[in-house]
Biopython code that builds the backbone (N, CA, C, O; Angstrom):
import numpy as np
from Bio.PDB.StructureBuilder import StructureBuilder

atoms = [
    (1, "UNK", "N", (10.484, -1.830, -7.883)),
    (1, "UNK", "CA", (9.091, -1.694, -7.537)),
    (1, "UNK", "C", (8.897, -2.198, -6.114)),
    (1, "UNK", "O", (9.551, -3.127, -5.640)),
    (2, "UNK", "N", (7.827, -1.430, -5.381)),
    (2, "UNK", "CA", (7.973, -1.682, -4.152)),
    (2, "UNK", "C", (6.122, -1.830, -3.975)),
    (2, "UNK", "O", (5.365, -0.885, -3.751)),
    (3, "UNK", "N", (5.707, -3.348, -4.158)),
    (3, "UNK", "CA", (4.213, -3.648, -3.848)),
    (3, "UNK", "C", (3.866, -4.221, -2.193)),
    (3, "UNK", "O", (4.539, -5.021, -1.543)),
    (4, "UNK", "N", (2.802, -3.634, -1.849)),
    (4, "UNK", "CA", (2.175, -4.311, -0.361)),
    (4, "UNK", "C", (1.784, -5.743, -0.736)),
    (4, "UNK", "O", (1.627, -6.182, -1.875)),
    (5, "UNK", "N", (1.663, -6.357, 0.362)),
    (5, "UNK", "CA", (2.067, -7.606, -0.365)),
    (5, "UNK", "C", (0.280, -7.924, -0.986)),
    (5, "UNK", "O", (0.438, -8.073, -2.198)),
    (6, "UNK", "N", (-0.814, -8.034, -0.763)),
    (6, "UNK", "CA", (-1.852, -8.383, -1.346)),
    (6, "UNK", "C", (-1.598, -8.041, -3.304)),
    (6, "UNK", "O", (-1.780, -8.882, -4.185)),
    (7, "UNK", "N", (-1.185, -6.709, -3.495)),
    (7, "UNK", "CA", (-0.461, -6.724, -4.923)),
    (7, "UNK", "C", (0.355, -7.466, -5.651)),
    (7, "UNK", "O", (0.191, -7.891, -6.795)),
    (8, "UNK", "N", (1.644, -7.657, -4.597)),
    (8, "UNK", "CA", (2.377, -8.737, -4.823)),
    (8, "UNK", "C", (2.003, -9.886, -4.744)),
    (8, "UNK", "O", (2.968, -10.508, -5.188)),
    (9, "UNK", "N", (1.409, -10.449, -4.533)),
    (9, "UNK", "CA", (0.778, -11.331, -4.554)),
    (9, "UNK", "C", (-0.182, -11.947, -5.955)),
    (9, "UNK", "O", (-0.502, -13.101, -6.240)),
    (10, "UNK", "N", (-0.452, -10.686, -6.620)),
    (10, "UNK", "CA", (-1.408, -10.862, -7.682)),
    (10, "UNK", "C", (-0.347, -10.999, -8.646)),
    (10, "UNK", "O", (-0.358, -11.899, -9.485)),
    (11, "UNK", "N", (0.926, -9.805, -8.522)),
    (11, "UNK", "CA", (1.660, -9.746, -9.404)),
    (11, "UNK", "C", (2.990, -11.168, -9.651)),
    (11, "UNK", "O", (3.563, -11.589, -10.656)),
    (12, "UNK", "N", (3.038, -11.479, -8.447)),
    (12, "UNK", "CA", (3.918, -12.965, -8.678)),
    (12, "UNK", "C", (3.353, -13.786, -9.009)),
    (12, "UNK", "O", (4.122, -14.398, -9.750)),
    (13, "UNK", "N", (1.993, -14.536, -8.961)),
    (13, "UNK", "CA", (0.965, -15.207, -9.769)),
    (13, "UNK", "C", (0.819, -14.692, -11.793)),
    (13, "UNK", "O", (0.555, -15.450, -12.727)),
    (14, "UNK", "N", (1.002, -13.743, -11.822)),
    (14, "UNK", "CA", (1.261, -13.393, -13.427)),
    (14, "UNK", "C", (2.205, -13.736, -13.972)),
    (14, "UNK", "O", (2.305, -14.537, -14.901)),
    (15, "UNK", "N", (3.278, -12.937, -13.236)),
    (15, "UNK", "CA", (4.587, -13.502, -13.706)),
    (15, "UNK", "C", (4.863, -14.990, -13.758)),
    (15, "UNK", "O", (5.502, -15.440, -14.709)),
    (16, "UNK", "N", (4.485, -15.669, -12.931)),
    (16, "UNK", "CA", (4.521, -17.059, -13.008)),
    (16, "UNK", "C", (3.814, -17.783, -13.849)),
    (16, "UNK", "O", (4.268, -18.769, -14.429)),
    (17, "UNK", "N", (2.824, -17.413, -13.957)),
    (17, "UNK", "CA", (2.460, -17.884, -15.529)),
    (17, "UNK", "C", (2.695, -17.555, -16.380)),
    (17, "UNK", "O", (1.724, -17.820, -17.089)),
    (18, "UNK", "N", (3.865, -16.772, -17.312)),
    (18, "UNK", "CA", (4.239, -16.849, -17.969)),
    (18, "UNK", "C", (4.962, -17.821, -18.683)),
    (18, "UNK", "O", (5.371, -18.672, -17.892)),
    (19, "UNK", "N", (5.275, -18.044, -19.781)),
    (19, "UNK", "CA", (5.823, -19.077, -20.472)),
    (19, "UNK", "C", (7.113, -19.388, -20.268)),
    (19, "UNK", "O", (7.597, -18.642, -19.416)),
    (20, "UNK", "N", (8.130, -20.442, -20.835)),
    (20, "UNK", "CA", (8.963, -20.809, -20.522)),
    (20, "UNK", "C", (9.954, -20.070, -21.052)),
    (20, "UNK", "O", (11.019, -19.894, -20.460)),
    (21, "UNK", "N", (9.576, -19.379, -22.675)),
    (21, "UNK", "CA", (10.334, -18.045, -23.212)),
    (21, "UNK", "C", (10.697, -17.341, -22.075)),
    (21, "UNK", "O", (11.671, -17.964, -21.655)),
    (22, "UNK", "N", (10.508, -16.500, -21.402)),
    (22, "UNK", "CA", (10.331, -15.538, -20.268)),
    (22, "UNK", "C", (10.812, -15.981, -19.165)),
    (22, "UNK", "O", (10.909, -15.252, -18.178)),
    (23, "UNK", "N", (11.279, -17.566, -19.170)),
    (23, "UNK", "CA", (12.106, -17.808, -17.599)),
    (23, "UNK", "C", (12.887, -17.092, -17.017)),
    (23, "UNK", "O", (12.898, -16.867, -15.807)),
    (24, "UNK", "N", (14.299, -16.271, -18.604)),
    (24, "UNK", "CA", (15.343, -15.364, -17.589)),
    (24, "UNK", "C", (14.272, -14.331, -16.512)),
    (24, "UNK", "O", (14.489, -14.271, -15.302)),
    (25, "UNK", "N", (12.941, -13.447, -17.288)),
    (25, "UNK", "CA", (12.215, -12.636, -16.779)),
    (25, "UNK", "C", (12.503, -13.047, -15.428)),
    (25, "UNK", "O", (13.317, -12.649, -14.595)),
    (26, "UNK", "N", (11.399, -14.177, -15.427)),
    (26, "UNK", "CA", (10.814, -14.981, -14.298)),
    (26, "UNK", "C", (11.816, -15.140, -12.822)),
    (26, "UNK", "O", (11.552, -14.995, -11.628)),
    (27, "UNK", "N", (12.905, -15.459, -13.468)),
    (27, "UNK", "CA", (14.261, -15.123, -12.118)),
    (27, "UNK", "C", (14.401, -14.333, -11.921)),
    (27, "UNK", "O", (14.532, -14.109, -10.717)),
    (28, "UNK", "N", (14.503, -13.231, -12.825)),
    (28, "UNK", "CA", (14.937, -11.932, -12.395)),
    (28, "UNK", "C", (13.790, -11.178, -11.546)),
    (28, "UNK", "O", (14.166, -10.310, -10.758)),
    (29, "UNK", "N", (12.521, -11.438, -11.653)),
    (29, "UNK", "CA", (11.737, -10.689, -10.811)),
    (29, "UNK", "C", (11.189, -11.394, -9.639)),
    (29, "UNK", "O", (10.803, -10.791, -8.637)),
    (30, "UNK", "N", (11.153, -12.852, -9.788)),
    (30, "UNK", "CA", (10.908, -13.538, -8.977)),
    (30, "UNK", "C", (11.918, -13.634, -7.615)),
    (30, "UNK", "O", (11.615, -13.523, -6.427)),
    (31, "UNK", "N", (13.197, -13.875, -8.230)),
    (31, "UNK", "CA", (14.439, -14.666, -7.806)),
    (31, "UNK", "C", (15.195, -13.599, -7.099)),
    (31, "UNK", "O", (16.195, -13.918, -6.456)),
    (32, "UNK", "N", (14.675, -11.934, -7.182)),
    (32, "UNK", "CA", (15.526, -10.506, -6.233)),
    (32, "UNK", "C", (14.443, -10.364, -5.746)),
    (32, "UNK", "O", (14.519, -9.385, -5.002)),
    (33, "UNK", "N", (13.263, -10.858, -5.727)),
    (33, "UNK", "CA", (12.198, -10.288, -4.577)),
    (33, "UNK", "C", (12.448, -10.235, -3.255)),
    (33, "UNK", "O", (12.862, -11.356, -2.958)),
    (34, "UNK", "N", (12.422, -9.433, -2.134)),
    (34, "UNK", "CA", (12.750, -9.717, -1.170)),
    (34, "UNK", "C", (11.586, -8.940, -0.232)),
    (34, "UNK", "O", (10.925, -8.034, -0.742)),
    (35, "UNK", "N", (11.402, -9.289, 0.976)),
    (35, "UNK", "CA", (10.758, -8.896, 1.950)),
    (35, "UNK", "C", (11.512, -7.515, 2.351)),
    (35, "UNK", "O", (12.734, -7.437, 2.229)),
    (36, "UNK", "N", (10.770, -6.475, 2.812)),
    (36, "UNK", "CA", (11.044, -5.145, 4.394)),
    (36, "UNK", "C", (10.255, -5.132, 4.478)),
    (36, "UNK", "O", (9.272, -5.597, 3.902)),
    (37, "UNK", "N", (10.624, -4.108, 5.895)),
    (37, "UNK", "CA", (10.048, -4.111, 7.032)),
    (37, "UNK", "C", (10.276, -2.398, 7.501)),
    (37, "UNK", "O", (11.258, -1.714, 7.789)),
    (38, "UNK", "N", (8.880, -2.173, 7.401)),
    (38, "UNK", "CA", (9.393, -0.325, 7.764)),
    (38, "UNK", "C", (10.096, -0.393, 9.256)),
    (38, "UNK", "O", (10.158, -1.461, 9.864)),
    (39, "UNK", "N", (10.599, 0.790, 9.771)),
    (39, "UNK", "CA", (11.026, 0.668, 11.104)),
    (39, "UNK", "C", (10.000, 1.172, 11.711)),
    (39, "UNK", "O", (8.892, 1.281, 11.184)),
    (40, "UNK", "N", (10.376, 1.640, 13.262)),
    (40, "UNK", "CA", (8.828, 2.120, 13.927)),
    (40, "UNK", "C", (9.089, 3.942, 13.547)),
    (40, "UNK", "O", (8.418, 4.634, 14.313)),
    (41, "UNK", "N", (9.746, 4.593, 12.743)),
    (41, "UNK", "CA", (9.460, 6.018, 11.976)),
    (41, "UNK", "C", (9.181, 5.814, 10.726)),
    (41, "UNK", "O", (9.269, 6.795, 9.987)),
    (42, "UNK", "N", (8.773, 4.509, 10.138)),
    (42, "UNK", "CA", (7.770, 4.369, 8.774)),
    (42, "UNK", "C", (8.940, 4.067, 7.618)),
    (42, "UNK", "O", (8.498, 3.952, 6.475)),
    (43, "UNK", "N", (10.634, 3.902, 7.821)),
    (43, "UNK", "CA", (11.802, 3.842, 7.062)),
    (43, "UNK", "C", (11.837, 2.432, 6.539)),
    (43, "UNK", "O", (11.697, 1.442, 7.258)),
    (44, "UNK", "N", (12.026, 2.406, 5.291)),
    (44, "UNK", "CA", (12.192, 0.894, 4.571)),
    (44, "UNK", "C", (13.563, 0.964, 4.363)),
    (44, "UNK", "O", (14.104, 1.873, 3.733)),
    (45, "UNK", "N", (14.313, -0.262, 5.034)),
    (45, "UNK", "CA", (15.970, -0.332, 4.639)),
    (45, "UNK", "C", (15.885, -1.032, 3.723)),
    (45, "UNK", "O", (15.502, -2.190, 3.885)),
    (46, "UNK", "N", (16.211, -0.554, 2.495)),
    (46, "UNK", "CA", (16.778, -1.578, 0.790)),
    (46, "UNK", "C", (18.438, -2.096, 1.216)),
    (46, "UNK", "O", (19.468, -1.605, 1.678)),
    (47, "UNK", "N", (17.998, -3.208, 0.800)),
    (47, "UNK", "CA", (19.660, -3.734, 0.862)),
    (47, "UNK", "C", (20.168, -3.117, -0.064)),
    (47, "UNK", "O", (19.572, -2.582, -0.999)),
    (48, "UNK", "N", (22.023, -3.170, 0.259)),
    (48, "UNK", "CA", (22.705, -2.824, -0.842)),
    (48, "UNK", "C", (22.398, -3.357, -1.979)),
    (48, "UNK", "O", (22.142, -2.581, -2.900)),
    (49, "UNK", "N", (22.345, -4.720, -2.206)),
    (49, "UNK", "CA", (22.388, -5.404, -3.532)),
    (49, "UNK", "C", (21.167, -4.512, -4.337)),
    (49, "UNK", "O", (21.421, -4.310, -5.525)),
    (50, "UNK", "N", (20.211, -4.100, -3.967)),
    (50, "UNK", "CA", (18.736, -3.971, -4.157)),
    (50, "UNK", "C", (19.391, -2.369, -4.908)),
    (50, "UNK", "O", (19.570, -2.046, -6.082)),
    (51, "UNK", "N", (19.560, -1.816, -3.924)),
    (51, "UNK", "CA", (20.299, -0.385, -4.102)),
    (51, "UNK", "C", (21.230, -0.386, -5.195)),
    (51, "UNK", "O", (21.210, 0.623, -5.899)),
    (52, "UNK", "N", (21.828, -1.058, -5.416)),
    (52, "UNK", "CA", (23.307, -0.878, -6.549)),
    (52, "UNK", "C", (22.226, -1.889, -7.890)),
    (52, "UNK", "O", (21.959, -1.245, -8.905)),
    (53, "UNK", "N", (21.876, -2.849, -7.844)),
    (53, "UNK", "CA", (20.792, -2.904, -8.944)),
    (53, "UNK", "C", (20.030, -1.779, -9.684)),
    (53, "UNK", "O", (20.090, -1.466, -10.873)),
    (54, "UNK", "N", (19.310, -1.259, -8.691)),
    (54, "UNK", "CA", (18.512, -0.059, -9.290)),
    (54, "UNK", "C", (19.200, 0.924, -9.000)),
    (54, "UNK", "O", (18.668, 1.889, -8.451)),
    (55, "UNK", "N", (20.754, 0.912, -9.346)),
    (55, "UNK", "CA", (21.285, 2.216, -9.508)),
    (55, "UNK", "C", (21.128, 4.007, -8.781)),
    (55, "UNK", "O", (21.411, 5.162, -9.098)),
    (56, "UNK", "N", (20.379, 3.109, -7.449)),
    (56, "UNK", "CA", (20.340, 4.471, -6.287)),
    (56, "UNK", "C", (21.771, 4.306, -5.580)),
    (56, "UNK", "O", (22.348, 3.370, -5.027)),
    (57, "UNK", "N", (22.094, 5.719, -5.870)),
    (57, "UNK", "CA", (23.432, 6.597, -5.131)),
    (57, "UNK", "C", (23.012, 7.041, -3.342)),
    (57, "UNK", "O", (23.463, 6.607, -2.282)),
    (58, "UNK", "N", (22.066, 7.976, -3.617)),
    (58, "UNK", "CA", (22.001, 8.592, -2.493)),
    (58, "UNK", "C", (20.537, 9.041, -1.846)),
    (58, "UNK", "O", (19.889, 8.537, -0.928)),
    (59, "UNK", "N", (20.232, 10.401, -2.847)),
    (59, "UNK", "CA", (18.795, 10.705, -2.679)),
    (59, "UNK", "C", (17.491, 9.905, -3.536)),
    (59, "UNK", "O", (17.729, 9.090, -4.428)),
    (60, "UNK", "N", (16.770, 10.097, -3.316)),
    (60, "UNK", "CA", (15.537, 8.784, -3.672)),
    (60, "UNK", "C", (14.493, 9.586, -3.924)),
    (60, "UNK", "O", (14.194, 10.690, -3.467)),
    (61, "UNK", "N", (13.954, 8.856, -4.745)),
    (61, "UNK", "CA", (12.095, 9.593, -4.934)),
    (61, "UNK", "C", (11.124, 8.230, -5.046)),
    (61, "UNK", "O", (11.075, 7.380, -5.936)),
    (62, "UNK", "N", (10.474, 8.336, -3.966)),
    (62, "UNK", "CA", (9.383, 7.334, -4.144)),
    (62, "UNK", "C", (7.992, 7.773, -4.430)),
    (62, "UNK", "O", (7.293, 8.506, -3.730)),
    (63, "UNK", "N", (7.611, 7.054, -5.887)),
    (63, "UNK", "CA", (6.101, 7.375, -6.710)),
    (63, "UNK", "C", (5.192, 6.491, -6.267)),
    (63, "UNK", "O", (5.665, 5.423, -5.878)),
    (64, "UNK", "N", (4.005, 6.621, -6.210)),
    (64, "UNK", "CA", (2.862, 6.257, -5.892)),
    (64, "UNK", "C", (2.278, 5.773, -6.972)),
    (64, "UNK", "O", (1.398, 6.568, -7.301)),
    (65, "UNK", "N", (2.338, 4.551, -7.946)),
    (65, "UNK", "CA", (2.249, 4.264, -9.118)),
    (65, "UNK", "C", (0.704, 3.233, -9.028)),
    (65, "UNK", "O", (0.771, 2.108, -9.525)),
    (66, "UNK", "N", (-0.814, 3.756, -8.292)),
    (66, "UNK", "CA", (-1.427, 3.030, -7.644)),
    (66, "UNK", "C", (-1.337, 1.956, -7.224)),
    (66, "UNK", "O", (-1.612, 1.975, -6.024)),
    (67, "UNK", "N", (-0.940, 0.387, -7.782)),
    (67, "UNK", "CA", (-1.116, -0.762, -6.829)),
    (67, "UNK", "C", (0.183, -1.171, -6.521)),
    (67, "UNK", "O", (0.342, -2.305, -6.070)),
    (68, "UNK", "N", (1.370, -0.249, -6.733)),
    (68, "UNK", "CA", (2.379, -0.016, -6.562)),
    (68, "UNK", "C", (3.724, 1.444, -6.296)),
    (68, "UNK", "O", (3.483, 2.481, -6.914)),
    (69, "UNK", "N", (4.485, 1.425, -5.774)),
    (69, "UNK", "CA", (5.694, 1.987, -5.701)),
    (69, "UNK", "C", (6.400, 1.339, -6.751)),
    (69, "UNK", "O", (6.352, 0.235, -7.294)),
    (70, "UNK", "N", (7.437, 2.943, -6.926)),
    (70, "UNK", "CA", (8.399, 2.971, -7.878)),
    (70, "UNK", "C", (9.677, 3.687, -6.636)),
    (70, "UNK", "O", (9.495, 4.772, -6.084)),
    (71, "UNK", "N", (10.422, 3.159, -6.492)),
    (71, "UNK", "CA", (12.002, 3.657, -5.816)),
    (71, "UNK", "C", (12.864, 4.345, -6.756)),
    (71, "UNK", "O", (13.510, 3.408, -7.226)),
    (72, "UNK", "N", (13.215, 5.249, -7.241)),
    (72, "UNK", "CA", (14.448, 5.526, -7.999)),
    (72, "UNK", "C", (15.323, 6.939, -7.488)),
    (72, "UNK", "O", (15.114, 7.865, -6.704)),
    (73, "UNK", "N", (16.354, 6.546, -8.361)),
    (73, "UNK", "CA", (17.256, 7.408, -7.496)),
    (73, "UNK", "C", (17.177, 8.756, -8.385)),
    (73, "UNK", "O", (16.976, 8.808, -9.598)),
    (74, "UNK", "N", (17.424, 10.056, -7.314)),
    (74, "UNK", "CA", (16.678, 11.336, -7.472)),
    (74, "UNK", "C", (17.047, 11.521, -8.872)),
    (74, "UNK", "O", (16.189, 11.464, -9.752)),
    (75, "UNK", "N", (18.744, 11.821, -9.222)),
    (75, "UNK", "CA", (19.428, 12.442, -10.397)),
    (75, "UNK", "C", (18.603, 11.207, -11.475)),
    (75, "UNK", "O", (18.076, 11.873, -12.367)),
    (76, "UNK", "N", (18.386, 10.100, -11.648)),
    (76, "UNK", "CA", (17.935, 9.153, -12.555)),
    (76, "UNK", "C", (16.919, 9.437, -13.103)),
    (76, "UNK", "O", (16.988, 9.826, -14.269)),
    (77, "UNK", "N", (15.527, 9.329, -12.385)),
    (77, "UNK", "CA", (14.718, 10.090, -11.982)),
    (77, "UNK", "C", (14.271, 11.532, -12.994)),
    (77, "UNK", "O", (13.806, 11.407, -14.127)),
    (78, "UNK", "N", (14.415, 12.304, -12.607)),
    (78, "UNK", "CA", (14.555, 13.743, -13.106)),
    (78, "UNK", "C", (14.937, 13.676, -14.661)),
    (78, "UNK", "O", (14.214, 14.070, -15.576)),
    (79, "UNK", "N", (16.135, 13.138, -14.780)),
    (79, "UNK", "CA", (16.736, 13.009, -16.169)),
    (79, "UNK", "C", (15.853, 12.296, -16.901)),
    (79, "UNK", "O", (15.409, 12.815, -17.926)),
    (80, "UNK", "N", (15.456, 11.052, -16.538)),
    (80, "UNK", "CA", (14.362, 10.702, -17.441)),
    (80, "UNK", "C", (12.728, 10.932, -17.483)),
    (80, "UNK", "O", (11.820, 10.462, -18.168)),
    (81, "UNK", "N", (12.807, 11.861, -16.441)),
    (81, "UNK", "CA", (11.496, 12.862, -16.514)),
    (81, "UNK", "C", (11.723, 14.130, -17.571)),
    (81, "UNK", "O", (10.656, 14.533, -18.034)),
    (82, "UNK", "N", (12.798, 14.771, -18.001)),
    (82, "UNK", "CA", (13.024, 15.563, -18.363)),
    (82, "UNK", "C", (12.957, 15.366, -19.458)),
    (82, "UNK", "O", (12.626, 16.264, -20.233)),
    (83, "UNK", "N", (13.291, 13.955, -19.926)),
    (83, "UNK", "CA", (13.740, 13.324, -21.439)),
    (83, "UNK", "C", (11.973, 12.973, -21.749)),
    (83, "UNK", "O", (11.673, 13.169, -22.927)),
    (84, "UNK", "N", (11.106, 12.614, -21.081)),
    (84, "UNK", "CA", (9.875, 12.120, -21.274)),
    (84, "UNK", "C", (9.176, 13.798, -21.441)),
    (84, "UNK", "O", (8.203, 14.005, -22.166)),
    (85, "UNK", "N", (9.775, 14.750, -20.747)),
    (85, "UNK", "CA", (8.852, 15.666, -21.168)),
    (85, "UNK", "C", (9.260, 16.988, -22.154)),
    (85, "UNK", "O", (8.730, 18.088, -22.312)),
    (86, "UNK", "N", (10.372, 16.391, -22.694)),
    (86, "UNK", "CA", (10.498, 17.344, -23.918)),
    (86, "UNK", "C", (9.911, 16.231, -25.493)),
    (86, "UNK", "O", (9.910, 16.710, -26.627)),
    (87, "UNK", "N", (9.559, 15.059, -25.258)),
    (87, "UNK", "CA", (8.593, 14.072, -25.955)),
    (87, "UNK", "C", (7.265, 14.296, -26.405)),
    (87, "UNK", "O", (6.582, 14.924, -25.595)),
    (88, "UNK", "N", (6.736, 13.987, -27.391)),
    (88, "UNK", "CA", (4.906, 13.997, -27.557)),
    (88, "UNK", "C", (4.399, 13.121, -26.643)),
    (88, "UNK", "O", (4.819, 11.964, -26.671)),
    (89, "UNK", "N", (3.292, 13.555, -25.553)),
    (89, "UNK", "CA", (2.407, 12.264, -25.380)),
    (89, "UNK", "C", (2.571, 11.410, -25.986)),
    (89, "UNK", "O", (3.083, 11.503, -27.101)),
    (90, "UNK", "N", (2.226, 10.381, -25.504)),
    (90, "UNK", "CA", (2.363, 9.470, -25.999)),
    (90, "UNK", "C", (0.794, 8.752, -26.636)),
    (90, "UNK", "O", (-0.134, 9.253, -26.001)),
    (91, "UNK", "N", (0.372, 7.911, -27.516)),
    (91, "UNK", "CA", (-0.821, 7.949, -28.221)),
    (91, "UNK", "C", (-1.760, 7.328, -26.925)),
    (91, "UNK", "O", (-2.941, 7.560, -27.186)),
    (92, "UNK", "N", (-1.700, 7.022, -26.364)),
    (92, "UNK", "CA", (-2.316, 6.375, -25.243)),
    (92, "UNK", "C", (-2.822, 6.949, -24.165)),
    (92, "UNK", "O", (-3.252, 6.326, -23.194)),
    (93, "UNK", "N", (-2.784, 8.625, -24.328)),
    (93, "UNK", "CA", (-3.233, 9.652, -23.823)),
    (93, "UNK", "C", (-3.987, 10.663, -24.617)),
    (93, "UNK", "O", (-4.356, 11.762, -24.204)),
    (94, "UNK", "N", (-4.249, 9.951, -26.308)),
    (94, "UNK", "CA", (-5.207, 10.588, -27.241)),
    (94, "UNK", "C", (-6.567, 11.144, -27.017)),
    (94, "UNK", "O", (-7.191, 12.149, -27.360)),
    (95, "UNK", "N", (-6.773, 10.060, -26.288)),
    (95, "UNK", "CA", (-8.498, 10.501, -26.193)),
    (95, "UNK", "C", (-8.836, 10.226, -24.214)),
    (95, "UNK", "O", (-9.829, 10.011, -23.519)),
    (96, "UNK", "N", (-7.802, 10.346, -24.053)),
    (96, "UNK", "CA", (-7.727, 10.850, -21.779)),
    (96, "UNK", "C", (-8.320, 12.260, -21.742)),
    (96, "UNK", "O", (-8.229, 13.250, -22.468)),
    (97, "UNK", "N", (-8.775, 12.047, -20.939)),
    (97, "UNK", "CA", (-9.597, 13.487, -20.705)),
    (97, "UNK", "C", (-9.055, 13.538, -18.896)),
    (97, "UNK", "O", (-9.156, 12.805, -17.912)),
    (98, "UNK", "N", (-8.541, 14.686, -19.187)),
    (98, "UNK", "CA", (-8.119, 15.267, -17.436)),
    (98, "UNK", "C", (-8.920, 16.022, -16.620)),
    (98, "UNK", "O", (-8.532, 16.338, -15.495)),
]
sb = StructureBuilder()
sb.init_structure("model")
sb.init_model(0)
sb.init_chain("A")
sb.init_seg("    ")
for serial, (resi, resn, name, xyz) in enumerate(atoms, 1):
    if name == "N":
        sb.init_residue(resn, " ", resi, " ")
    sb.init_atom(name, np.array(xyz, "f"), 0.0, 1.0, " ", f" {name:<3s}", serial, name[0])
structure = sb.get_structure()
């Protein structure tokens, strides 16, 4: 996930209050957070570590998930778009009106 930081901001305050159950959570989202920095053509460099975590190879798709970005890698991506849309809605789109 890729938040501006005023989001991030809201969202590391949640996570942190969470309970002591949830510490591994708490490292894991807390503890790989890292800062970028677009370049001056608007490019965010992900470190490797960041990259081989979330299992991006090569090509990328970045979603607009409102108070956040989603990074994933293209073939990943697709496949589990594909798998979500041979699925029923899900009930939480029962009574959504488009």
């Amino acid at each position: 996930m890729i938040f501006p930081r005023p989001e991030w901001e809201k969202f590391r305050e949640r996570i942190a209050q969470l309970p002591m159950s949830a510490q591994w959570w708490k490292r894991i989202f807390l503890g790989n957070a890292m800062d970028v920095e677009m370049d001056a053509t608007g490019r965010v460099l992900v470190s490797p570590e960041l990259r081989q975590a979330a299992g991006i190879a090569k090509e990328t798709i970045l979603l607009g998930m409102g108070s956040h970005f989603e990074l994933w890698d293209k073939a990943a991506y697709e496949a589990q778009e594909a798998e979500a849309l041979q699925g029923a809605m899900p009930d939480a789109f029962k009574d959504f009106s488009f």
